[in-house]
N, C-alpha and C positions, 0 to 999 in steps of 0.2 A: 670404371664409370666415365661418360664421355663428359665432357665442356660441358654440353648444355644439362644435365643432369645436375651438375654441381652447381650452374648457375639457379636452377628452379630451387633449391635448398637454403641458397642465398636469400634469392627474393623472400622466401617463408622467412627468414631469420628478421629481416627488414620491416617485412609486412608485420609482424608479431612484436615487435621492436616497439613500432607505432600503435599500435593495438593498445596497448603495456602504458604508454604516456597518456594515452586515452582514459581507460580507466583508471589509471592514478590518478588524473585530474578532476574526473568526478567523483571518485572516492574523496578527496579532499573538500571539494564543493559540499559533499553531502554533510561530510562532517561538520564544517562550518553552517550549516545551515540545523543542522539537526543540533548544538548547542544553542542557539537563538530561541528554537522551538520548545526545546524541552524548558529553558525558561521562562516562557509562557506555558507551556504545559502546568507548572510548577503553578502558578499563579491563577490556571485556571482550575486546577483542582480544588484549591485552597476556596474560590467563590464557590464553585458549586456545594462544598460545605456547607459553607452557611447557608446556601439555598435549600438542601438537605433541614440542616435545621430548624430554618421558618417554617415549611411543609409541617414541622411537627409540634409548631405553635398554632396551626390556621385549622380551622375545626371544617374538614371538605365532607363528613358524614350527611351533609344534607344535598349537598352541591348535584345537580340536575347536567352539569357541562358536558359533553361527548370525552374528554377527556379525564374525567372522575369516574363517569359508570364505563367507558372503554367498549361505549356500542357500536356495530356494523363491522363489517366482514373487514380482514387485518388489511392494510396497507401496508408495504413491504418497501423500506428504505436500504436501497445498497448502497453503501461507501466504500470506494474506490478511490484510485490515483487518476491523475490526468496524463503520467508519463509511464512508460516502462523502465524496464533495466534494473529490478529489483528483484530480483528471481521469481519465487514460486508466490510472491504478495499477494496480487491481483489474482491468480487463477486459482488460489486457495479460498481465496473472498466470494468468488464469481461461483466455485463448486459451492461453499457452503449455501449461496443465495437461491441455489436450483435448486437445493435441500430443501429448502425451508419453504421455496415455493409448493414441491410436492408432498412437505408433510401440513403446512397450514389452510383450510379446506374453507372454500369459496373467497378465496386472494380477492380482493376488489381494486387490488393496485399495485404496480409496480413504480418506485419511483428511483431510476439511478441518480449518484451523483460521481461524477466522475468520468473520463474519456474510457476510461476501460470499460466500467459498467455499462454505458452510455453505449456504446459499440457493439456489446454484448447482447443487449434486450432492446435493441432498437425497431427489431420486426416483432418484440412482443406484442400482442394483442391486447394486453391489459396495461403496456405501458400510462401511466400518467401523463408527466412531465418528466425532464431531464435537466441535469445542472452539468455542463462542463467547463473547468478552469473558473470554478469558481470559487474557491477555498484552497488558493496557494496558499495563504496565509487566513485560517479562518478566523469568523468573523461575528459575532453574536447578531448582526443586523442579516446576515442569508439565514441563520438558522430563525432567526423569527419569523422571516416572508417564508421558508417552510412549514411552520407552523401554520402559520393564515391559509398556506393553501392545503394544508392535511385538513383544518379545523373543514372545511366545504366539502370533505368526503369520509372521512369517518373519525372514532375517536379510538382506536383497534391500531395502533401502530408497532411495527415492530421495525428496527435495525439490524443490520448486518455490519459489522465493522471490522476493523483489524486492532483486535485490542492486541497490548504493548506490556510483555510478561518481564522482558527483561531488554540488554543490550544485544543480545546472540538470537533470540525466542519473539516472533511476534504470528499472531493466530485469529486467524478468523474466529468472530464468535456470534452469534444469535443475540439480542436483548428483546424483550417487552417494554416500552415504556410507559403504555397507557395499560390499565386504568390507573390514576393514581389517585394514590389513597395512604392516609396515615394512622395507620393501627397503633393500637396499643393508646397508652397514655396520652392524650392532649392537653398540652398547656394553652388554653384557648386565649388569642387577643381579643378585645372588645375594637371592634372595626365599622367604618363608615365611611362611602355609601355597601349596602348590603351585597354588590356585584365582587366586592374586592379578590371576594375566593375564585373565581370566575377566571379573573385580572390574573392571579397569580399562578391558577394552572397553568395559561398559558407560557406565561415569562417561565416557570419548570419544568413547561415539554422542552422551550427552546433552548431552558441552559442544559438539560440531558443531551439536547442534540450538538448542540456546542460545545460541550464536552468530548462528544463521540467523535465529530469530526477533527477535534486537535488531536485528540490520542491514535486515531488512524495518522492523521499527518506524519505525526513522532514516530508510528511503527512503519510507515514508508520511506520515513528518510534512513532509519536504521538497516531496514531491507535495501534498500540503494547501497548504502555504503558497506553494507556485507558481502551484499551482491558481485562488487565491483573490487570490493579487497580479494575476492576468492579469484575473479577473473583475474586481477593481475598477479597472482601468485601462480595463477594456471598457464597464462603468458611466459612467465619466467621460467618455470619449471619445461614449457614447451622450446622456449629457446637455446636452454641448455642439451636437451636431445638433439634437437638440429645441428647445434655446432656440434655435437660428439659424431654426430653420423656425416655433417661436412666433413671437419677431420678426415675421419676415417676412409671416407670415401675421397676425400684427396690424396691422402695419404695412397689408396692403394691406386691411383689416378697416373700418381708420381713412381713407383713400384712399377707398375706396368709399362710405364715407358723409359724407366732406365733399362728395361727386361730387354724392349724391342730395337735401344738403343745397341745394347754390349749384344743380342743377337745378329743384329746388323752388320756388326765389324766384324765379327767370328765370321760372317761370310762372306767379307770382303776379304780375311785373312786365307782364308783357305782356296778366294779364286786365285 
């Protein structure tokens, strides 16, 4: 194998070397950032409880809101990342969302959030609006100005999110969130002015949505740092093939020119 062979095997070793520091640094970043999350995560599940359990104090069997009866054709909310580099996250997100466009019938709206969804439906026809880089860190004030602006087009909403199974497992999934409504048993409050049910739909579409967007956030940082821990493990495992076949091929580099070396002198001995 000549010089310059052995040098392009180098460079690979090099190049992959730095590849390797790379994704170890954002695997670290992710990590530090996905324990910040997850304890808000924590904190935000914990509200939406109790939210969960007001709904089942507040009597919405009369309530007239688009959001109670759950009328007009669905509007479709994608939540996505604003970044890559987390494997299969976003295009598992983005296939479920074409699903759910072609099995839910007369769509009235697409609304992404996210630079990948955003990028994705941007020549859709039914596009609404678009949110990107808006929910690094979510926020219960953008999940309420979504509300305000779903409440102007229907009350038929559904999600698309990256729900968060475990630390290794996160999956795109479907939700309904409207109509809402509380069967079963009410423990009714005595409330004043008569709009309050009204008032409280809407604060429960937006902490469903505030919800949904922290626990995609949680299942994209885990996807990052999976992502990136597989890559540098693929890095490593790539650089040790390289050196074995450097070696080798030096080795038989150095082999071949002692050959040409002691053949050399065999013919100078014999002239």
């Amino acid at each position: 194998m000549s010089r310059g062979k052995l040098r392009v095997i180098k460079n690979r070793i090099q190049s992959t070397a730095s590849l390797m520091k790379i994704t170890r640094a954002m695997e670290m970043v992710a990590r530090a950032r996905v324990r910040k999350l997850e304890s808000g995560f924590a904190k935000v599940k914990k509200f939406f409880a109790e939210v969960e359990n007001m709904k089942e104090k507040i009597d919405l069997s009369n309530n007239e809101s688009v959001f109670a009866t759950g009328e007009g054709d669905p509007v479709l909310i994608v939540i996505s990342s604003d970044m890559g580099l987390c494997g299969a996250f976003n295009s598992e997100i983005l296939r479920e969302a074409e699903r759910a466009m072609d099995s839910l019938k007369n769509i009235d709206g697409v609304i992404p959030v996210g630079a990948k969804a955003c990028a994705r439906f941007q020549e859709n026809a039914k596009i609404i609006t678009s949110y990107q880089r808006v929910y690094e860190t979510p926020t219960f004030d953008f999940a309420a100005s979504l509300v305000e602006e779903i409440e102007k087009i229907s009350g038929n909403i559904h999600i698309v999110y990256g729900k968060f199974v475990n630390r290794l497992a996160q999956r795109p999934e479907i939700v309904r969130i409207t109509p809402v409504n509380n069967e079963g048993n009410v423990s009714r409050y005595e409330y004043e002015p008569e709009n309050v049910s009204e008032a409280f739909l809407k604060f429960y579409v937006a902490s469903k949505i505030f919800s949904l967007l922290y626990e995609t956030k949680v299942s994209e940082m885990y996807a990052r740092q999976n992502a990136m821990r597989n890559a540098t493990e693929n890095a490593k495992d790539m650089i040790q093939t390289l050196t074995l076949e450097y070696n080798k091929a030096r080795q038989a580099s150095i082999t071949q020119e002692l050959i040409e070396i002691v053949s050399g002198s065999d013919a100078l001995k014999e002239e």
